[in-house]
C-alpha positions in Angstrom: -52.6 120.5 -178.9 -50.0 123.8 -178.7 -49.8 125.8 -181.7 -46.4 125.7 -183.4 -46.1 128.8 -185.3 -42.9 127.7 -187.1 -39.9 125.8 -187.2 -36.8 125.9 -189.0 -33.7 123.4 -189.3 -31.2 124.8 -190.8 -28.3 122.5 -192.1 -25.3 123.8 -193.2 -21.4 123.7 -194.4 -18.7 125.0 -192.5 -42.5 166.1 -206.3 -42.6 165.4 -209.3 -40.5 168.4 -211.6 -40.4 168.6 -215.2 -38.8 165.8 -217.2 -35.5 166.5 -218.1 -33.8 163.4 -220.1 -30.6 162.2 -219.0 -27.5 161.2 -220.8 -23.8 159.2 -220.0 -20.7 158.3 -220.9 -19.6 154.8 -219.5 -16.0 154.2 -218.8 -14.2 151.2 -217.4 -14.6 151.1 -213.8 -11.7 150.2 -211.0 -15.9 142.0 -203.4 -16.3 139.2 -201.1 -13.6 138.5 -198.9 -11.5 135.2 -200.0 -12.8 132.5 -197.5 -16.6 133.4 -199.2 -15.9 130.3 -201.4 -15.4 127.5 -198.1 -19.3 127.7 -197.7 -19.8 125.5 -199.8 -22.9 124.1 -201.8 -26.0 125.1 -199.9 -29.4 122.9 -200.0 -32.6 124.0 -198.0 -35.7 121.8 -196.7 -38.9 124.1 -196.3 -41.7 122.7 -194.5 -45.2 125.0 -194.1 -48.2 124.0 -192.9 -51.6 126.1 -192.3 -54.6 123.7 -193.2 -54.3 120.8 -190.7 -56.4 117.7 -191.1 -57.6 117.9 -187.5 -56.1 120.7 -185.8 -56.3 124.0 -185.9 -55.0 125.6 -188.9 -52.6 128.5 -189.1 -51.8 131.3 -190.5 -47.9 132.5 -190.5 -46.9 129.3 -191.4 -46.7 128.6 -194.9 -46.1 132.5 -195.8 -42.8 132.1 -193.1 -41.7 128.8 -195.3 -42.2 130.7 -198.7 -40.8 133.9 -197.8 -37.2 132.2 -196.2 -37.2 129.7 -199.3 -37.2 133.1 -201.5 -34.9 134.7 -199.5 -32.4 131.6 -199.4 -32.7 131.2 -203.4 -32.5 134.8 -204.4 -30.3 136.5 -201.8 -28.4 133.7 -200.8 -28.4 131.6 -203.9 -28.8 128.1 -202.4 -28.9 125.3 -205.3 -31.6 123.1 -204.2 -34.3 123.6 -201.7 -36.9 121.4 -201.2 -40.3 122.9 -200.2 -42.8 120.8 -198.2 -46.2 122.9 -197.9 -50.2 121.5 -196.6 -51.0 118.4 -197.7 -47.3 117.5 -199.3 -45.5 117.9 -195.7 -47.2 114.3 -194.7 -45.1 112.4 -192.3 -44.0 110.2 -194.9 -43.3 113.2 -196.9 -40.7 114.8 -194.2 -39.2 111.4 -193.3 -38.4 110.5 -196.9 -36.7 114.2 -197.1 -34.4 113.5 -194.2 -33.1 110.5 -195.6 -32.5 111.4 -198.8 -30.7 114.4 -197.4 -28.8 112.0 -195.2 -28.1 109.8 -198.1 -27.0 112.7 -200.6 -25.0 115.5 -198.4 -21.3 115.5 -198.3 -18.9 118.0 -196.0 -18.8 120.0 -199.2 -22.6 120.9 -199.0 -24.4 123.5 -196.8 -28.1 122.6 -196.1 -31.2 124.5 -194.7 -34.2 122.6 -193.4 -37.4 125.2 -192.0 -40.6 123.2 -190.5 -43.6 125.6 -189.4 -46.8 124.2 -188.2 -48.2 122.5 -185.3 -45.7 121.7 -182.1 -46.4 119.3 -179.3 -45.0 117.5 -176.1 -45.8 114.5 -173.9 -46.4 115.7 -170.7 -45.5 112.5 -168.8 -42.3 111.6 -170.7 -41.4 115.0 -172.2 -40.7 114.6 -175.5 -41.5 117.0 -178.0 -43.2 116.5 -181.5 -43.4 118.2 -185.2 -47.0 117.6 -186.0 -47.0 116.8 -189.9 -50.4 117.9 -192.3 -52.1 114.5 -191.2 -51.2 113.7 -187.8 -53.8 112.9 -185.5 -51.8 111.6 -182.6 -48.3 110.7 -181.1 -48.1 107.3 -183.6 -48.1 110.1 -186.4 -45.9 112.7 -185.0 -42.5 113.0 -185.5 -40.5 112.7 -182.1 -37.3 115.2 -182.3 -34.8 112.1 -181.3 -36.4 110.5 -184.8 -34.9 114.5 -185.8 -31.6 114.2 -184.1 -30.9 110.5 -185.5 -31.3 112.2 -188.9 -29.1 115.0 -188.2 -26.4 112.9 -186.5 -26.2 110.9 -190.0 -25.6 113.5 -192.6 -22.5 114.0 -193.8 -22.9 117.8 -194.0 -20.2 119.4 -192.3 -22.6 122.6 -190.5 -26.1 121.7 -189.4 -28.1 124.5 -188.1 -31.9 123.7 -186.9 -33.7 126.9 -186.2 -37.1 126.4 -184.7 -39.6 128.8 -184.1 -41.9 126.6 -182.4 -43.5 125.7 -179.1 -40.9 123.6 -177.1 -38.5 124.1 -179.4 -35.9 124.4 -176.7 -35.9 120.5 -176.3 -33.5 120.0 -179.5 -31.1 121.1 -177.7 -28.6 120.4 -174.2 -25.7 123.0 -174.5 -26.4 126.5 -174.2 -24.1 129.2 -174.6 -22.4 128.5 -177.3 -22.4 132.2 -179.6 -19.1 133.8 -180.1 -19.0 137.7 -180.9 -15.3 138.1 -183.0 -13.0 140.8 -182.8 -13.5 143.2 -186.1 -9.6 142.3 -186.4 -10.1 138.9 -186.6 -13.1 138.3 -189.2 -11.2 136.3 -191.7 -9.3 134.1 -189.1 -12.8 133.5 -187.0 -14.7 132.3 -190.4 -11.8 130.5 -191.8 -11.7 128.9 -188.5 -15.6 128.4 -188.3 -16.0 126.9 -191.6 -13.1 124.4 -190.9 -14.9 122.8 -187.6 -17.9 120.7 -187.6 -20.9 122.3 -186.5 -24.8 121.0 -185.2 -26.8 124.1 -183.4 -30.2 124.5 -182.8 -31.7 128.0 -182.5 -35.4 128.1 -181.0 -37.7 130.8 -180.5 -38.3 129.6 -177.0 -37.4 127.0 -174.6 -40.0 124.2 -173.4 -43.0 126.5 -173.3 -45.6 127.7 -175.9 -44.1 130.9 -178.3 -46.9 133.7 -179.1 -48.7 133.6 -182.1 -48.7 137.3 -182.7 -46.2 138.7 -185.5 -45.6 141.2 -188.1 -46.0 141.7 -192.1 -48.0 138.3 -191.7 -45.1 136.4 -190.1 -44.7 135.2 -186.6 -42.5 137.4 -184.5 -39.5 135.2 -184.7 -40.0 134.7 -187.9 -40.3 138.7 -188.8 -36.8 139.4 -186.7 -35.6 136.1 -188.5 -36.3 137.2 -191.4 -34.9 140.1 -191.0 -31.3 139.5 -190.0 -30.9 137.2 -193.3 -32.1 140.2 -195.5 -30.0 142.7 -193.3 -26.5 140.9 -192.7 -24.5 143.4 -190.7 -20.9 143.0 -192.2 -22.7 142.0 -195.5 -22.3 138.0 -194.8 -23.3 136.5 -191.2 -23.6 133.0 -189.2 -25.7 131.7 -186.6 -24.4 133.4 -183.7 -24.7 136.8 -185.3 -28.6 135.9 -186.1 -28.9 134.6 -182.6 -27.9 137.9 -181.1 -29.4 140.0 -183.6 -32.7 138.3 -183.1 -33.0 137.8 -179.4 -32.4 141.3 -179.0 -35.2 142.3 -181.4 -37.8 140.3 -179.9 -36.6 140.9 -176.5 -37.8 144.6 -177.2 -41.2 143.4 -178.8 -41.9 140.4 -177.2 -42.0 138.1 -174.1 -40.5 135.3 -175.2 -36.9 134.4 -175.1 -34.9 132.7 -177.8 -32.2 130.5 -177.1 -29.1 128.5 -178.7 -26.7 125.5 -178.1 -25.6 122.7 -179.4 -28.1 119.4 -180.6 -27.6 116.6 -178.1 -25.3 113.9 -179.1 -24.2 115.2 -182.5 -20.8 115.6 -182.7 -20.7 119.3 -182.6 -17.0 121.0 -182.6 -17.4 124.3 -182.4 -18.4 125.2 -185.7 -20.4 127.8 -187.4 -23.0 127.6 -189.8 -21.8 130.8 -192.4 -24.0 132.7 -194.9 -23.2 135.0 -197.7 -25.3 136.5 -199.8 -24.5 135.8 -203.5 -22.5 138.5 -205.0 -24.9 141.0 -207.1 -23.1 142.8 -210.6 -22.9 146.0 -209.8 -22.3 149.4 -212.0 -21.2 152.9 -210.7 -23.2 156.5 -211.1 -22.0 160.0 -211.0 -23.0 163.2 -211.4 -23.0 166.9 -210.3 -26.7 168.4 -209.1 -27.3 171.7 -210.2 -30.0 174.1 -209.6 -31.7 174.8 -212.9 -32.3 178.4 -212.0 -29.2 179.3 -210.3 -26.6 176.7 -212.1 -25.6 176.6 -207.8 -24.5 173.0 -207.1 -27.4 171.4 -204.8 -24.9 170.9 -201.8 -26.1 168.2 -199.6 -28.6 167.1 -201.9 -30.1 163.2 -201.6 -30.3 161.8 -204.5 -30.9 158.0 -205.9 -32.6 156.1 -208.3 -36.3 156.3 -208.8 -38.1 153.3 -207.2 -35.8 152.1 -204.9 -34.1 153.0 -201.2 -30.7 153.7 -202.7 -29.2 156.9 -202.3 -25.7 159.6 -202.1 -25.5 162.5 -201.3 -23.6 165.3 -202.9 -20.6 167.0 -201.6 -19.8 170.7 -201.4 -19.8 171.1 -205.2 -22.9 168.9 -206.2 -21.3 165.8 -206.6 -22.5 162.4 -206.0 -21.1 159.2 -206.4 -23.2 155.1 -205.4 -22.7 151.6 -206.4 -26.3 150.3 -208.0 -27.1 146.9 -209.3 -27.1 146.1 -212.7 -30.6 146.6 -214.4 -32.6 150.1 -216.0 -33.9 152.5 -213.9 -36.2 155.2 -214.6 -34.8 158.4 -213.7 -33.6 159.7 -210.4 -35.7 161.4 -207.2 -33.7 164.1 -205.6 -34.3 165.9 -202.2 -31.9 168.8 -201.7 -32.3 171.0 -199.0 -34.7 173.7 -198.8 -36.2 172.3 -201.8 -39.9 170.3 -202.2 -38.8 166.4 -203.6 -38.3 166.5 -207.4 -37.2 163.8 -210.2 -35.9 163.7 -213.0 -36.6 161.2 -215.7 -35.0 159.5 -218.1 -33.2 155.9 -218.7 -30.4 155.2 -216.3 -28.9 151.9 -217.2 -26.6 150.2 -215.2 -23.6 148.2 -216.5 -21.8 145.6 -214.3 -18.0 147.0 -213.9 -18.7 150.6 -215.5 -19.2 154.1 -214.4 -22.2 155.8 -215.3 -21.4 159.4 -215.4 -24.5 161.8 -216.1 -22.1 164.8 -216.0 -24.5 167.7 -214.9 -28.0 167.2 -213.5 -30.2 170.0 -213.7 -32.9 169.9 -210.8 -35.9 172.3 -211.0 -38.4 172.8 -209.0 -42.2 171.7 -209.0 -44.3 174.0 -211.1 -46.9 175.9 -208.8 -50.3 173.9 -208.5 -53.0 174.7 -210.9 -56.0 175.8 -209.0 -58.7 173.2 -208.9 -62.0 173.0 -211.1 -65.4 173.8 -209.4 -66.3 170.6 -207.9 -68.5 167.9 -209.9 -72.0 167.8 -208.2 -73.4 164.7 -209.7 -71.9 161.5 -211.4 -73.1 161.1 -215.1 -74.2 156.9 -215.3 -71.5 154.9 -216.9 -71.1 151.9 -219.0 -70.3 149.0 -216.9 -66.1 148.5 -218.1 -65.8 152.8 -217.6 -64.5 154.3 -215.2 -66.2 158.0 -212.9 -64.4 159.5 -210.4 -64.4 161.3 -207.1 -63.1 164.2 -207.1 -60.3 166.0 -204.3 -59.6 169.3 -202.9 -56.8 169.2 -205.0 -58.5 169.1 -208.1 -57.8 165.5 -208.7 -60.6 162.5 -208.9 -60.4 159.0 -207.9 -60.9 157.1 -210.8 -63.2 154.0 -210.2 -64.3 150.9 -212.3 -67.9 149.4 -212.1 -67.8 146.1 -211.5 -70.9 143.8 -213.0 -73.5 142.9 -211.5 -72.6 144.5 -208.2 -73.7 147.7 -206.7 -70.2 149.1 -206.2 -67.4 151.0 -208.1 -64.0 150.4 -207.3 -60.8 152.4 -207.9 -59.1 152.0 -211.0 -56.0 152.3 -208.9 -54.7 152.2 -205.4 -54.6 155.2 -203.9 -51.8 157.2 -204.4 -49.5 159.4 -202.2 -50.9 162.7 -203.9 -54.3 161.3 -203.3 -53.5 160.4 -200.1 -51.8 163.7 -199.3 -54.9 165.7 -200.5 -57.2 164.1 -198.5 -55.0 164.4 -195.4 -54.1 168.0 -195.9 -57.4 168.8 -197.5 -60.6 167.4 -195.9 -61.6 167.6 -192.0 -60.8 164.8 -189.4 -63.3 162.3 -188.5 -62.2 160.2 -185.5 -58.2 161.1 -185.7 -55.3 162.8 -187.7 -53.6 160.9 -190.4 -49.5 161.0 -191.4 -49.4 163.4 -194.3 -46.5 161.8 -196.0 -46.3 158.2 -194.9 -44.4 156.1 -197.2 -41.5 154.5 -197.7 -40.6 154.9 -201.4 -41.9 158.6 -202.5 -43.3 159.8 -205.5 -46.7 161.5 -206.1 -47.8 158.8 -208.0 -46.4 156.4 -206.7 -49.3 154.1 -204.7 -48.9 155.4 -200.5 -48.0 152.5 -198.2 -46.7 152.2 -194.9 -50.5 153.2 -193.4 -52.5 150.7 -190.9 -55.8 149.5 -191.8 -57.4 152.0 -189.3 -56.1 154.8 -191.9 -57.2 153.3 -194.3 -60.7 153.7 -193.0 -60.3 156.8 -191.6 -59.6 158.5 -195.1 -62.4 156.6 -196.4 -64.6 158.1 -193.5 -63.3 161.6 -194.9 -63.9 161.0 -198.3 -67.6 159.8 -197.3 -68.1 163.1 -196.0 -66.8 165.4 -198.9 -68.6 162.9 -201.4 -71.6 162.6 -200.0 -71.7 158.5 -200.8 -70.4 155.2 -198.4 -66.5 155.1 -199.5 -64.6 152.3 -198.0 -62.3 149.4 -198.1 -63.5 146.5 -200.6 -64.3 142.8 -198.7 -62.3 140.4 -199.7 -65.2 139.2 -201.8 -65.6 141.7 -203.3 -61.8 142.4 -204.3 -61.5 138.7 -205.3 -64.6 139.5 -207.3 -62.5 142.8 -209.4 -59.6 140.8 -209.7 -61.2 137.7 -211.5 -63.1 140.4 -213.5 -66.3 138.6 -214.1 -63.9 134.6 -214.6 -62.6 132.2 -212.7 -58.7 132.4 -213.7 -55.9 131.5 -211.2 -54.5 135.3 -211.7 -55.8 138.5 -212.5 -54.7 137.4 -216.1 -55.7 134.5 -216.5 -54.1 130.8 -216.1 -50.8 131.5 -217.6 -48.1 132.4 -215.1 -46.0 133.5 -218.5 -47.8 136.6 -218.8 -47.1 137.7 -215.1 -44.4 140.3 -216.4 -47.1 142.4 -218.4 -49.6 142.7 -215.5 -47.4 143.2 -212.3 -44.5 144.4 -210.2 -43.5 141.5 -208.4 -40.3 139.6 -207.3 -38.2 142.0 -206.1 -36.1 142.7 -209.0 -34.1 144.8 -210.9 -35.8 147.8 -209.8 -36.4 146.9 -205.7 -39.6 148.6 -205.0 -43.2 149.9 -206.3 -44.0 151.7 -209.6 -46.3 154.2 -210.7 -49.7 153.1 -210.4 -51.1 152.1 -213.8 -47.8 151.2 -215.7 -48.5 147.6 -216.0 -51.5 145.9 -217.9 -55.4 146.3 -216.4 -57.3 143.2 -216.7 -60.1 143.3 -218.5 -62.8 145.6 -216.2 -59.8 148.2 -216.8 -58.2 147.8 -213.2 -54.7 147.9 -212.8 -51.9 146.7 -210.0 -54.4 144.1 -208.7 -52.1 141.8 -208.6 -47.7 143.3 -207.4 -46.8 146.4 -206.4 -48.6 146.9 -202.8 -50.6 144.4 -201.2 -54.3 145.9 -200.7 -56.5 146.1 -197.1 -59.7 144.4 -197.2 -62.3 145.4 -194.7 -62.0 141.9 -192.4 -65.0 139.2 -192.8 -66.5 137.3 -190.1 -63.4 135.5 -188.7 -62.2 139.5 -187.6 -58.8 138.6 -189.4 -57.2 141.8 -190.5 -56.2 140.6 -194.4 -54.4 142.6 -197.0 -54.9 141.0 -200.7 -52.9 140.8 -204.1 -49.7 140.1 -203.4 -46.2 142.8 -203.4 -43.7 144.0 -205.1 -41.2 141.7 -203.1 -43.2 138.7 -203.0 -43.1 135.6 -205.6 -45.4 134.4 -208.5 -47.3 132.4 -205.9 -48.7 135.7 -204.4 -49.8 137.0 -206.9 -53.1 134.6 -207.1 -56.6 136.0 -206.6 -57.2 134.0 -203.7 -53.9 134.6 -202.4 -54.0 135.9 -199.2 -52.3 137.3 -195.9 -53.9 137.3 -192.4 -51.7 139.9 -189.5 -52.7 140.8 -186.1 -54.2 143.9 -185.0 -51.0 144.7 -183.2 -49.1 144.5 -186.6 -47.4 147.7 -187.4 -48.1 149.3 -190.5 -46.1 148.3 -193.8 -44.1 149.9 -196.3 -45.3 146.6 -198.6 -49.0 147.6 -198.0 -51.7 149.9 -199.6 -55.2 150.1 -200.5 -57.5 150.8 -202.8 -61.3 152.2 -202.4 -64.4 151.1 -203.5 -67.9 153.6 -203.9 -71.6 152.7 -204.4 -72.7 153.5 -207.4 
């Protein structure tokens, strides 16, 4: 049996300063281009499968799946999608799907079907196979003529299957078959691809195994896939654009070599399959950036809302101008030149067809350091739910939790980016130099990110030193152990996925990226951020995976279950999704 590390079919119609608040006045501001309606109604099939009856499970699989049906529902905004995952995606399970999709679609419909899992040929007649959750042998496979029959009887005008599997190449006969359009002649080339009948198969490979290494937990394909639907070039694309955006990618990280064409004997007529990503409300801010001191405008100056990876900048006379979603933001995070990062808080709310305008924004900069306290020489014992702390060169402590009935403390919170920075800047190297400001999304409270696993462990080694106790990364064990806080509930809550909101920054959202450690609810050993804002490292268990825990700030509900849980490869870069905390013994 050849791993199958996924498959998609994709059917489709044609520093911080001192707070200074702000204030507005909103005034009546001043879109898709017109064919964006001829895309018609857009379904999905999902399939994921990781925990295989009687082969080897997986890993990507089911993470790949859930990650593309979020993307498809939230970016996209496809009306149905039907998800398949483990033990649902049966054979009967996938048939039944097919059918009723061939039963239900019309040429006003778009539809997306994504299978990952197990892949398979017969070696004497070449056929390939999707292996569903129970199959054993070929009499429970599905062949992928049993696929094209399927696909040859819906009704949907654009069918686009898109496998990232092991001899995936054998959906297809034509290749050659991506068109790159003029910029002149956008709107006649969609208008044009939406009116012809398309069926195209993209595959991570051709009729050979794909590799089973990838990124952020997904396979490769999957990561670059992934990546051209959240990152549409002219802000809409179509299966020729993802083609050559991807094979491109993975040509520079990869040996493997996606391909494209058209699925034998299914009518295709030159089509393509389009996607547009639904239309956001959008609000305008303005202002002018002033230096507090000098009342000079802060020419050049980066400035955007806190929290996220918008940003302006502002022109010779301090002023700044950007398009933001609708939703509340926290204040904004400026970087002029010359000048340490600063924010400045206070409520910035957006409203969908108006102009924010802050007038002018006063930026001063960080207050000098206060120099640190003498250092504590010995922890006083603590009550089991409060918290000690390990103390910095910068004159900040760690804050950490006892847990009950274990011989460990862990942090309160993940480690932040001053935490981080302190340590870095502060304490001697162990085994090798660490990145002094590494993440993605700033702020000095904000939890770092974007560091690999050996950091992680390599700070830890420092802190062990200066401390004078074992600090390190928490097993999975024993962060399943914090998070479940002495129970047995699904989440770091408890059972009740209604009270997600209070406990943790998760879904994307409104505000698009991490918070400030500690602004949501602890549960109750006092720990907070468990659950949202950056996923966590765990030291890896006996199986050697490397495993990050918790759940992000982009990911769905699902991920945010204390036994939820993401396996990557040692050759996985490092994130700007994942952080860590720190546990202590006692």
């Amino acid at each position: 049996m050849t791993q199958l590390l996924g498959l998609l079919i994709a059917l489709g119609l044609c520093i911080p300063s001192a707070a200074e608040d702000l204030k507005g006045v909103a005034v009546e501001a001043p879109g898709a281009p017109e064919w964006t309606g001829g895309v018609g109604r857009q379904w999905a099939l999902v399939i994921g499968i990781d925990k295989y009856r009687f082969h080897t499970p997986l890993s990507n699989c089911v993470h790949d799946s859930r990650s593309l049906a979020a993307l498809l529902r939230d970016k996209y905004g496809f009306e149905r999608i039907i998800e398949l995952y483990d033990e649902s995606a049966t054979q009967q399970a996938i048939i039944d799907s097919l059918r009723d999709l061939a039963s239900n679609l019309t040429e006003e419909n778009s539809l997306l079907i994504y299978f990952s899992g197990h892949g398979t040929k017969d070696d004497l007649t070449g056929d390939a196979f999707w292996v569903p959750v129970e199959g054993k042998s070929e009499v429970d496979f599905i062949a992928s003529d049993r696929i094209q029959r399927y696909v040859r009887a819906m009704k949907a005008r654009h069918i686009w299957v898109v496998c990232d599997s092991c001899f995936s190449g054998r959906l297809f006969a034509e290749k050659g078959v991506t068109v790159e359009p003029a910029e002149g002649e956008l709107d006649r080339y969609v208008t044009e691809a939406l009116k012809k009948k398309s069926r195209l198969v993209l595959a991570s490979g051709g009729d050979e195994p794909v590799t089973a290494e990838g990124f952020e937990g997904h396979s490769v394909f999957a990561h670059y896939f992934l990546k051209a639907l959240e990152n549409p070039p002219r802000g809409w694309t179509d299966s020729s654009q993802v083609f050559n955006q991807v094979k491109v990618d993975i040509a520079r990280n990869a040996s493997q070599s996606p391909q494209m064409g058209a699925i034998f004997e299914t009518d295709h007529r030159g089509g393509e399959f389009i996607l547009v990503p639904r239309r956001l409300p959008e609000g305008e801010l303005k202002g002018i950036l002033l230096d507090t001191a000098t009342q000079a405008p802060l020419r050049g100056a980066r400035v955007g809302p806190i929290g996220t990876d918008r940003a302006g900048e502002a022109d010779i006379q301090g002023a700044f101008s950007l398009k933001l979603v609708v939703g509340t933001y926290p204040g904004l995070r400026i970087q002029a030149p010359n000048l340490p990062p600063s924010e400045v808080r206070g409520e910035i709310k957006i409203v969908e067809g108006q102009v924010l305008d802050l007038g002018n924004v006063l930026v001063s900069p960080p207050l000098p350091a206060l120099p640190p306290p003498p250092p504590l020489i010995e922890e006083p014992p603590a009550p089991a739910t409060t918290t000690a702390g390990i103390p910095l060169p910068s004159g900040e402590r760690i804050e950490l939790v006892e847990l009950p009935g274990s011989p460990i403390r862990i942090g309160k919170y993940e480690i932040t980016q001053s935490e981080w920075g302190s340590v870095v800047a502060g304490l001697p190297v162990s085994k090798h130099d660490l990145p002094l400001d590494p993440s993605k999304i700033k702020g000095a409270r904000y939890p770092v990110e974007n560091v690999s696993l050996e950091d992680c462990r390599e700070f830890c080694r420092r802190l062990s030193s200066h401390f004078g106790k074992e600090v390190r990364l928490p097993t999975e064990e024993e962060w399943e152990a914090a998070c479940r806080a002495g129970g047995s509930g699904l989440y770091v809550w408890g059972e009740s996925p209604e009270e997600a909101a209070a406990y943790a920054n998760f879904g994307g959202g409104d505000h698009g990226g991490t918070f400030e450690v500690g602004s949501f609810k602890p549960n109750q050993l006092g720990i907070h951020d468990l659950a949202g804002n950056v996923g966590e490292w765990c030291e890896p268990g006996p199986r050697k995976e490397l495993v990050y825990r918790g759940g992000t700030w982009k990911d769905r509900l699902e991920s945010l279950r204390c036994d939820w849980r993401v396996a990557v490869t040692p050759k996985t870069p490092p994130s700007g999704y994942v952080g860590f905390r720190i546990v202590c013994a006692r």
